[in-house]
C-alpha positions as CSV (number, residue, x, y, z in Angstrom):
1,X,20.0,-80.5,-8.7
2,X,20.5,-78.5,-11.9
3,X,17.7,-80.0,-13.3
4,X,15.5,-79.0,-10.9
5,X,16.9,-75.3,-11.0
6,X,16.4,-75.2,-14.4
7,X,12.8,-76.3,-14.2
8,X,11.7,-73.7,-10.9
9,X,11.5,-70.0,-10.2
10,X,10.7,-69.5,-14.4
11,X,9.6,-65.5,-14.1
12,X,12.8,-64.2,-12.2
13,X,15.0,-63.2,-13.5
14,X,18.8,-64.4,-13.5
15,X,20.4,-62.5,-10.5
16,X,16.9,-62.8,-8.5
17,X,17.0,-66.8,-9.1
18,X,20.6,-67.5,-7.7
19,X,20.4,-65.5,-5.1
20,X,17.0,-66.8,-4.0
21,X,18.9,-70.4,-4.9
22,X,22.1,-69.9,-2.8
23,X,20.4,-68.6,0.1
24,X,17.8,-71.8,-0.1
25,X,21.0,-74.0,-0.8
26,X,23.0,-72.5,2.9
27,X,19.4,-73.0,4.6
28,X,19.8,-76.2,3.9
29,X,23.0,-76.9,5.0
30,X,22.7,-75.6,8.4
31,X,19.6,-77.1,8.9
32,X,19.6,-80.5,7.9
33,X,17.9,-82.0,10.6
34,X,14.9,-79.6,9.4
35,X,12.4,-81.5,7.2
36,X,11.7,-79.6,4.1
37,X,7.9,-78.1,5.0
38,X,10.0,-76.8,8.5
39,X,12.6,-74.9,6.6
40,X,10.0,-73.6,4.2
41,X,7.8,-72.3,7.3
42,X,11.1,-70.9,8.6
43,X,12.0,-69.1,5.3
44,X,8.6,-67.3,4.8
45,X,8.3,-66.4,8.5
46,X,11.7,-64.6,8.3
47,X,11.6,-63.1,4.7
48,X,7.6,-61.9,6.3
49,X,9.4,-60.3,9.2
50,X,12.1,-58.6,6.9
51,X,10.2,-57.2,4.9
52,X,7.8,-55.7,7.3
53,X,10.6,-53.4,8.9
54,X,11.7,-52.7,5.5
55,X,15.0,-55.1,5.3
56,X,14.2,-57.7,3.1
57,X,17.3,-59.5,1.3
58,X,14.4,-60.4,-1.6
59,X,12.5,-57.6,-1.5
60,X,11.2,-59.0,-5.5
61,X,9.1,-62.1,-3.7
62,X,6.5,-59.6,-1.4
63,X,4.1,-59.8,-4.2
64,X,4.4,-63.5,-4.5
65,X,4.8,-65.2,-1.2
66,X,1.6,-66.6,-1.0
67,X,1.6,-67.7,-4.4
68,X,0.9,-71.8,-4.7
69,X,3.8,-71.7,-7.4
70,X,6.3,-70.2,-5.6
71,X,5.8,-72.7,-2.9
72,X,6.2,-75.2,-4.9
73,X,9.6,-74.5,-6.9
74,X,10.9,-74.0,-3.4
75,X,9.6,-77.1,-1.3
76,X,11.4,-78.9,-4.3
77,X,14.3,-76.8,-4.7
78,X,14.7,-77.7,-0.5
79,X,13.9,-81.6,-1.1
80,X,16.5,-81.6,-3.7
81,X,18.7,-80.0,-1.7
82,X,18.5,-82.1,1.5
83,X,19.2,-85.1,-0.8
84,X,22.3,-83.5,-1.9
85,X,24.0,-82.7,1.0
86,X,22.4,-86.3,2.6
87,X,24.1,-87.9,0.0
């Protein structure tokens, strides 16, 4: 798992990557069952909602949401996750 961390989420910052991280990481772990694409689905929808009545716990990802990149360091961030806690 830290080798994926290392490699994902490049242009935040420090404090904006773990806490993106750790929330990702307890997503996980409550959903299991979830396959990756689901949970991802799940995140954007939620974070979409938040931050249209102005209560966003990222408010830093609005801009980039939509961006292919982003979805990508996260549906692998997710997939390495479920491994972990399969494992």
């Amino acid at each position: 798992m830290y080798e994926v961390k290392q490699r994902i989420y490049l242009d935040f910052d420090k404090t904006q990557k773990s806490a993106v991280c750790n929330f990702l990481r307890a997503l996980v772990k409550q959903n299991l069952e979830m396959d990756v694409q689901v949970m991802f689905n799940k995140f954007i929808e939620d974070e979409s909602y938040y931050q249209k009545v102005n209560a966003s716990r990222f408010p830093f990802l609005a801009d980039i949401m939509d961006d292919e990149t982003f979805k990508e360091d996260t549906l692998l961030y997710l997939a390495e996750c479920k491994r972990y806690y399969e494992y």
